[in-house]
C-alpha positions in Angstrom: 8.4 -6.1 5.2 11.9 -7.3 3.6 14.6 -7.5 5.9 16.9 -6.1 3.3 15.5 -3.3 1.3 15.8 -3.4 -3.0 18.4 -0.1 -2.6 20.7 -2.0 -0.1 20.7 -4.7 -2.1 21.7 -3.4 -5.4 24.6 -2.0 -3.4 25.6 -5.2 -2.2 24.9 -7.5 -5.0 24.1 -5.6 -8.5 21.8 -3.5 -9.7 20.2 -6.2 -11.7 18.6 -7.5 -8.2 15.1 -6.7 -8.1 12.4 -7.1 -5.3 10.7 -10.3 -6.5 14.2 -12.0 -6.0 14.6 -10.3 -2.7 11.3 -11.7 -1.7 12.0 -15.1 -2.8 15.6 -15.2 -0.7 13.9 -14.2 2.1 11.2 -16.8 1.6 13.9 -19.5 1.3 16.1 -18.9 3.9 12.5 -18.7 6.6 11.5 -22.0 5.4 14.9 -23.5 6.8 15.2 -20.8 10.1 12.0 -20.3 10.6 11.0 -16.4 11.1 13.8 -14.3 10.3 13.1 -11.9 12.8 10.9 -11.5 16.0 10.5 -13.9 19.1 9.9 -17.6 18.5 8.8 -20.9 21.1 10.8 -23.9 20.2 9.7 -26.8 22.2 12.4 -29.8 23.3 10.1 -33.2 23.7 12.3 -35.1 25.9 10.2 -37.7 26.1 11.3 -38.8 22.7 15.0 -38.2 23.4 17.1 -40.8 22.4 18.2 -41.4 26.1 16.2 -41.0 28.8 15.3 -37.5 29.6 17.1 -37.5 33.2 20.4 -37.8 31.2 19.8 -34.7 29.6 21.5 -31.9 31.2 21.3 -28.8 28.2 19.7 -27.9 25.1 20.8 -26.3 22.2 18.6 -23.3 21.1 18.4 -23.1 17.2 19.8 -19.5 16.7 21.7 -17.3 19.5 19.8 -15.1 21.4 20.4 -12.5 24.8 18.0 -14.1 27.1 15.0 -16.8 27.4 12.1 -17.5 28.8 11.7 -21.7 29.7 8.9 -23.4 30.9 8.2 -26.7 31.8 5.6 -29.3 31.7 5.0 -33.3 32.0 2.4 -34.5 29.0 -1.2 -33.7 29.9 0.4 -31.1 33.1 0.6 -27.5 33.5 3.5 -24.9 32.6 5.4 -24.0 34.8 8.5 -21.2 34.4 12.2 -22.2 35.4 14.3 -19.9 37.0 17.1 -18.6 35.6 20.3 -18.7 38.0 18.3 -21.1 40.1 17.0 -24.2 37.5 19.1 -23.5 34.8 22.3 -21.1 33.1 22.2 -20.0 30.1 25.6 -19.9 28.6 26.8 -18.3 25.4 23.5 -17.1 23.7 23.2 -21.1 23.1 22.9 -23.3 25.6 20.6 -23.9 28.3 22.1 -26.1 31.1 20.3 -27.5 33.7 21.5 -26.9 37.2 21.9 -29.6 39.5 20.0 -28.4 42.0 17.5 -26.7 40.2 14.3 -28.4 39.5 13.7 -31.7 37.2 13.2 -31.0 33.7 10.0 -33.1 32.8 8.6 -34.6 29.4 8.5 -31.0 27.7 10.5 -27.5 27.8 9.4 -24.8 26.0 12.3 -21.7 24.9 10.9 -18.4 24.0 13.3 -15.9 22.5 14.2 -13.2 20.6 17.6 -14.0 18.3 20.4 -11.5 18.3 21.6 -12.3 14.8 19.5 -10.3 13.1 22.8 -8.7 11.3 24.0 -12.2 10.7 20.8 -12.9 8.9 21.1 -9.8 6.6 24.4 -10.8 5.6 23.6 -14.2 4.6 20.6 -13.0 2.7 23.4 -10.7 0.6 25.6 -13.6 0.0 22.7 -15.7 -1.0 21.6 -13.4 -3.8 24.9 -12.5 -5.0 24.9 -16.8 -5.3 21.2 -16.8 -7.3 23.6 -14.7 -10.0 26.0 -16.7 -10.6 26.4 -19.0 -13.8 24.5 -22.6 -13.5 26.9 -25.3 -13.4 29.8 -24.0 -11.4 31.7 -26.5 -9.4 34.0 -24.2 -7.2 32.6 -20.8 -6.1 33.6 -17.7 -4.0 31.4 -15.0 -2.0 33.8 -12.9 0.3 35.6 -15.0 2.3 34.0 -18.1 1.6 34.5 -20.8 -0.4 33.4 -23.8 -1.6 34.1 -26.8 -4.3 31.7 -29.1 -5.1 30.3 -31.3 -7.9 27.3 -30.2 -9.5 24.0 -31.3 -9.3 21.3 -31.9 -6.9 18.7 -30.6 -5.0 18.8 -26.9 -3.8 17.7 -28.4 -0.5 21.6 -30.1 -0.1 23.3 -27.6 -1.6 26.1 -27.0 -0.3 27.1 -23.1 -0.5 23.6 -22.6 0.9 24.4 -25.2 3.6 27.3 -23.0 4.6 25.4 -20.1 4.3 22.9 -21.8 6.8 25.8 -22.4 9.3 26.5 -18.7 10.5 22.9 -18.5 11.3 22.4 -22.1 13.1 25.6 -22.1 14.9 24.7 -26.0 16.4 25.0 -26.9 12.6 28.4 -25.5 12.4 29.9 -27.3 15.6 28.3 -30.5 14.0 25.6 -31.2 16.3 23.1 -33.5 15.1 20.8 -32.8 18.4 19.5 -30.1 20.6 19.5 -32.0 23.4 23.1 -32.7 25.8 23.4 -35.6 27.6 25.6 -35.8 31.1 27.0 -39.8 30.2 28.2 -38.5 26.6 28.5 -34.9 26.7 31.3 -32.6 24.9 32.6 -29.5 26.5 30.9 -27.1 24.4 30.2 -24.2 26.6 33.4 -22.4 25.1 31.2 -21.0 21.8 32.9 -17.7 22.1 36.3 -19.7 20.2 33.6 -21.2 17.6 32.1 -17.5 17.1 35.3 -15.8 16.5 36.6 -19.0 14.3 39.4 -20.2 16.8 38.1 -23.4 17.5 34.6 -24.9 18.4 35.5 -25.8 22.0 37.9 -28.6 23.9 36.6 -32.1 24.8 36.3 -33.2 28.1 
């Protein structure tokens, strides 16, 4: 089922929009977010992490969300759900951060939600579209109030008016994180996302 129906598109976009393109946008954009819609499991191996995983004091979740479920598990061990309040906070639909007297995070924790951006989502389908109409070739281009200039060419895996699509759905992206996981030696003040969301600033250092 389309996330944006053929009628609500033409509206949007143009009435030369048809259903196969609809289709295919939606196709796209869930091969770089993943399902569009629905609850998802995204699991943080931080055994792997680039410091050790007792350093890590929050995770980035891919897409914002109300509320999660997180378990956690050593490799080889059993599940076992944290407690929210007690083992960790979750702060800004975004970030889970451990407590510091909550209990250890092991090798593996696994984030079950549900995003809240499903309206986001539909809007950057729209925008996407009204991009697969435009001429081929274009260096500069404008979909409401974006903008972007850029020399053509290129894959359309690094394009770049799709990457910036990409960044109002994956909000990490946008504050230029390059990892999910937050480290307590190295960390950034980023618990302030509300200024991000609202596009007043991404946060303070600390």
């Amino acid at each position: 089922m389309s996330l944006v129906t053929l009628e609500e598109a033409q509206s949007r976009v143009g009435d030369a929009i048809t259903q196969d393109q609809i289709d295919e946008a939606e196709e796209q954009m869930a091969a770089l977010i993943g399902p569009l819609t629905g609850s998802r499991t995204e699991t943080f191996d931080l055994s792997n992490a680039r410091h050790p995983r007792w350093q890590i004091d929050g995770l980035w979740i891919s897409r914002r969300a109300d509320a999660v479920i997180v378990t956690n598990r050593l490799i080889g061990g059993d599940s076992e759900t944290l407690t929210a309040g007690t083992d960790y906070e979750f702060i800004g639909n975004l970030l889970i951060q451990k407590m510091t007297r909550g209990t250890s995070w092991l090798d593996y924790i696994a984030v079950t939600y549900t995003p809240n951006d499903e309206e986001t989502v539909r809007s950057v389908l729209y925008d996407a579209l009204t991009y697969q109409q435009t001429p081929s070739g274009l260096q500069s281009i404008r979909i409401g109030a974006y903008s972007e200039t850029y020399f053509p060419g290129g894959s359309s895996s690094d394009d770049p008016v799709i990457a910036g699509l990409l960044r109002r759905v994956l909000p990490a992206a946008g504050m230029g994180l390059t990892s999910p996981f937050r480290y307590s030696g190295t960390r950034r003040d980023r618990t302030v996302i509300s200024g991000y969301l609202t596009g007043s600033g991404s946060g303070s250092g600390s």
